[in-house]
C-alpha positions, -999 to +999 in steps of 0.1 A: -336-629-416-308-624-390-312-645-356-305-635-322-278-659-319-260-637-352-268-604-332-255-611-305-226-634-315-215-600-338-205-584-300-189-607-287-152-605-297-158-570-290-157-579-253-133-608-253-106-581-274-116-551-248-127-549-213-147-518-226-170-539-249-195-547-219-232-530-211-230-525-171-262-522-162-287-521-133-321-540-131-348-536-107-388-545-113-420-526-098-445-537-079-468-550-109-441-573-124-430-548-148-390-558-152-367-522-158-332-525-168-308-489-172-274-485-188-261-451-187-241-443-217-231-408-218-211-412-251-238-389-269-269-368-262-296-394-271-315-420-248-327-452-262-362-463-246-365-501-257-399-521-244-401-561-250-434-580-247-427-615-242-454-627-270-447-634-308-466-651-337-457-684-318-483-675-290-512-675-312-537-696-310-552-718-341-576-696-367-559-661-348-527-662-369-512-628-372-527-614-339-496-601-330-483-581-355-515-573-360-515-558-328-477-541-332-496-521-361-527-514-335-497-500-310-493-467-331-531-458-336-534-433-306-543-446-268-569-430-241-545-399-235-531-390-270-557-400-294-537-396-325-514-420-344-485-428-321-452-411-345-469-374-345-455-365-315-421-382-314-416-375-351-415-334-340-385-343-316-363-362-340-370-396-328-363-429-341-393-450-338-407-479-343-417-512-337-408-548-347-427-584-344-409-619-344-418-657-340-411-652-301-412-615-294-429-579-298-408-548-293-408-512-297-385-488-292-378-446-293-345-430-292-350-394-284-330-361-273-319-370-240-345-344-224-371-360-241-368-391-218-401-384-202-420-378-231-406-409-249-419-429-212-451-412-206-461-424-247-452-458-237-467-462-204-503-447-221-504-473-246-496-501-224-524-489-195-543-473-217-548-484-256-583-498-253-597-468-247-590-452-280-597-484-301-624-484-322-641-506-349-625-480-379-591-482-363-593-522-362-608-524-399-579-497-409-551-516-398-565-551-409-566-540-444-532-526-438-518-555-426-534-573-453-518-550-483-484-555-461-486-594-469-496-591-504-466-563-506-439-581-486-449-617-496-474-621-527-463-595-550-426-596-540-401-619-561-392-647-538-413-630-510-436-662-501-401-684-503-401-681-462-438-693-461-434-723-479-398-731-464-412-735-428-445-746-438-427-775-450-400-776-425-428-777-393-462-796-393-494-776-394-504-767-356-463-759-348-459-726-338-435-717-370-457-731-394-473-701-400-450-671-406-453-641-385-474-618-411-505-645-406-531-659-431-550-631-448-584-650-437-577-648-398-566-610-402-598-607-418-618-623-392-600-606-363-632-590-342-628-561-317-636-590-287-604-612-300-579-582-302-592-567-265-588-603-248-554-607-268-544-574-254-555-577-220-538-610-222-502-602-234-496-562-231-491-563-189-464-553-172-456-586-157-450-600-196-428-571-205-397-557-200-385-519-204-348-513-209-333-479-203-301-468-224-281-439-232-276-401-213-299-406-185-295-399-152-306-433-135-325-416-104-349-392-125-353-422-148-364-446-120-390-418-104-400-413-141-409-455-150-426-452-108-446-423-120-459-434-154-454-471-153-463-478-117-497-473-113-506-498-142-527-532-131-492-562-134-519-594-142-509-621-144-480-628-170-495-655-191-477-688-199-459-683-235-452-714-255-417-728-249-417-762-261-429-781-295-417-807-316-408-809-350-392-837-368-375-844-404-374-882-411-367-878-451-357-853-473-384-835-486-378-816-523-404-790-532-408-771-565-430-734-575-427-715-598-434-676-590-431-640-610-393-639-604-363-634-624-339-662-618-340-700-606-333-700-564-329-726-541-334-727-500-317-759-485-327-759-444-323-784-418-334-779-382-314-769-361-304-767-325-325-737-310-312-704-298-283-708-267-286-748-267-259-768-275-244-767-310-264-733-321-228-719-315-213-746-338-237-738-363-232-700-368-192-712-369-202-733-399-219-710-417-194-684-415-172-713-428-193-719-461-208-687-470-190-658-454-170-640-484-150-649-512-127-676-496-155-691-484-159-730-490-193-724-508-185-689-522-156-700-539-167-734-553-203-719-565-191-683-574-159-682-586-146-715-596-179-726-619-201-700-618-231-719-618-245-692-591-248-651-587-245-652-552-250-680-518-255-676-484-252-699-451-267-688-417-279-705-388-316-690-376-319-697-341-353-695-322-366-704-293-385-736-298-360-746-328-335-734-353-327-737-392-299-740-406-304-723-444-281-724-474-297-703-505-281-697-541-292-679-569-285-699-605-262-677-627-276-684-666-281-706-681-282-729-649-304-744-631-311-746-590-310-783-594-274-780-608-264-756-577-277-782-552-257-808-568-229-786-564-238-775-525-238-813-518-208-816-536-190-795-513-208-809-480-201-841-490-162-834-491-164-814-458-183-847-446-154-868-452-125-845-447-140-827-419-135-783-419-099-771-407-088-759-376-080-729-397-106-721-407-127-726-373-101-704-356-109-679-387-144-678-382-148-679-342-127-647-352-150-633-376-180-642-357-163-627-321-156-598-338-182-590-363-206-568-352-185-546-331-198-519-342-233-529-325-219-527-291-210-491-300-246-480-300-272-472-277-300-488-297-283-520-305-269-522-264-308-515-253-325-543-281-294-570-266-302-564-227-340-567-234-331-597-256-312-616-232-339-609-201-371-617-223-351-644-240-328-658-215-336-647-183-312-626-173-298-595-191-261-600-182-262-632-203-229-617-219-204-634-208-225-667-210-228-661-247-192-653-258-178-685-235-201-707-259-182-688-288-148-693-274-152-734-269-159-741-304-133-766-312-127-782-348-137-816-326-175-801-318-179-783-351-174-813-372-195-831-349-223-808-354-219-806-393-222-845-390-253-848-371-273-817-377-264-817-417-277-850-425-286-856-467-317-873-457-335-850-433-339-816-449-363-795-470-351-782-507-371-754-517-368-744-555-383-716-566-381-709-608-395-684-632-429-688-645-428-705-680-436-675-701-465-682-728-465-699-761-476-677-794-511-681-794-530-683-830-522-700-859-498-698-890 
């Protein structure tokens, strides 16, 4: 799992080393609330259409988990004016498409030819206006038992893939919006009826709650009569209230042990965190550069290389809207145990909790961090998913500068203060997960 905060904290020394690294951009909205934002980049021949709907698993309501992926997957079964699955036409072109769903957000996105623009627009604009047309009871049953066979695939039948589901099950109460993860519970997919996925539609998928984002060889005046002509004439509604607060509290630590079809012993160690853009989410990504981010790393090295108790560990902080999690995971290296590798992790926190980190190494990894993910701000896709981000997310899609000034006033004062009180012992979930015993003989002498 990567968090916004990483995605966009990857650019960011990009624009603070060059005064090239920026998206200019324009941003208008039409008459029914829909919000547009353009970036010409003529740098190749390829436009990036990018469309946000500000709606993610976190909007669901109780016994309805999964409704919105659900409904990403719903997205590419054909609407009222091209009653075929969504990637026939697009797929002929070259495109790249596709779509994604989160805890706070549904997106999809085509990057086409540059003369495909209207094509890639008009396919957009039908789906949103026009879906509910073209949805029938085979489509709905389809795509449940495809989401369905996507859970047991990704999750059940996956080594380590229902490690997520118990993490934030435990880290957030049943009824918080992260409880459940995105994917949903197999028995409110299955109960989904063609009533409950029309009124979530009609709901979410307006133009008020979404935002289109415009990036590559375009020329910004056909562009604007193109979103007019196909987007304009779609009813706005009104944009519905998304969740934006809830609580969630650790007062103990809170060990938990399964056992699953997997080939090594692994451990999850998460806290929560501040949530995306408040104070100390910056901090946090510093500090997990700090303990897990290659082989000089304070983890890496300790873990890795000095006693090999582990294959591999990781640090990252997962910043969301309504909260964030700070994770550290480890695989045991044989003939060890996870229980040995969080007595090692704590090992090392506990020295960094009396000695405090370095300035070096905070300078190191504001540098690493600044200038990471350059390579993001280089292309069209990446710039389009960032300015849509920081709208649906933020609030405004020139957050930039905002966002790399955070970066920049990490001082070793703040980052040990935030190790201190966000990495407490006592308030934190330890997941292990370790092979199934295998079977006794069976039978006798």
């Amino acid at each position: 799992m990567v968090s916004l905060t990483l995605l966009l904290a990857g650019v960011l020394g990009a624009h603070a080393a060059s005064p090239e690294a920026e998206i200019p951009f324009e941003q208008y909205q039409l008459d029914n609330g829909l919000n547009v934002i353009l970036s010409e980049d003529h740098s190749v021949p390829f436009v990036q259409v990018n469309l946000w709907y500000d709606v993610g698993s976190k909007d669901e309501e109780p016994g309805r988990t999964g409704f919105a992926h659900l409904f990403e997957h719903l997205m590419f079964q054909g609407s009222e004016n091209l009653d075929s699955e969504y990637f026939d036409p697009l797929e002929k072109i070259g495109a790249q498409v596709n779509g994604t769903t989160s805890f706070d957000r549904t997106n999809y996105y085509e990057g086409v030819p540059s003369e495909y623009l209207p094509v890639a627009l008009w396919l957009e604009s039908d789906r949103m206006g026009y879906l509910l047309g073209a949805l029938t009871e085979d489509k709905l049953a389809n795509q449940k038992e495809v989401v369905r066979n996507e859970r047991r695939q990704r999750y059940e039948n996956t080594p380590y893939g229902e490690s997520w589901t118990w993490l934030f099950e435990n880290l957030y109460p049943e009824g918080h919006p992260y409880h459940v993860p995105t994917i949903g519970r197999h028995e409110d997919i299955d109960n989904a009826t063609m009533d409950d996925v029309k009124a979530f539609f009609q709901k979410w998928y307006v133009p008020s709650n979404a935002s289109l984002s415009i990036v590559g060889d375009f020329d910004p005046a056909e562009a604007k009569n193109l979103v007019e002509m196909y987007f304009g004439e779609i009813p706005g509604g009104d944009k519905p209230q998304s969740i934006t607060e809830a609580t969630a509290t650790l007062s103990a630590e809170k060990i938990v042990r399964k056992t699953d079809a997997v080939p090594d012993s692994k451990v999850w160690i998460a806290w929560l965190s501040p949530k995306l853009m408040a104070e100390n989410d910056g901090e946090m990504d510093v500090l997990a550069d700090i303990l897990a981010d290659g082989k000089e790393s304070r983890l890496y090295n300790r873990l890795v290389r000095e006693t090999q108790i582990a294959k591999d560990v990781s640090a990252f902080q997962y910043s969301l809207l309504l909260n964030g999690q700070f994770i550290i995971t480890a695989t045991a290296a044989e003939g060890h145990t996870s229980d040995e590798v969080v007595a090692e992790i704590d090992a090392v926190l506990e020295e960094i909790r009396s000695e405090g980190v370095t300035g070096e190494e905070v300078d190191i990894s504001k540098t690493n961090i600044l200038a990471g993910a350059y390579d993001a701000m280089l292309t069209i896709a990446q710039k389009a998913d960032i300015l849509n981000a920081y709208y649906t997310q933020g609030g405004d899609p020139g957050l930039l500068d905002e966002d790399i000034a955070r970066y920049q006033s990490v001082t070793l004062r703040s980052a040990n203060a935030a190790f201190n009180e966000i990495l407490v012992p006592d308030r934190r979930v330890i997941l292990h997960v370790t092979p199934e015993t295998p079977a006794g003989p069976q039978g006798g002498e």
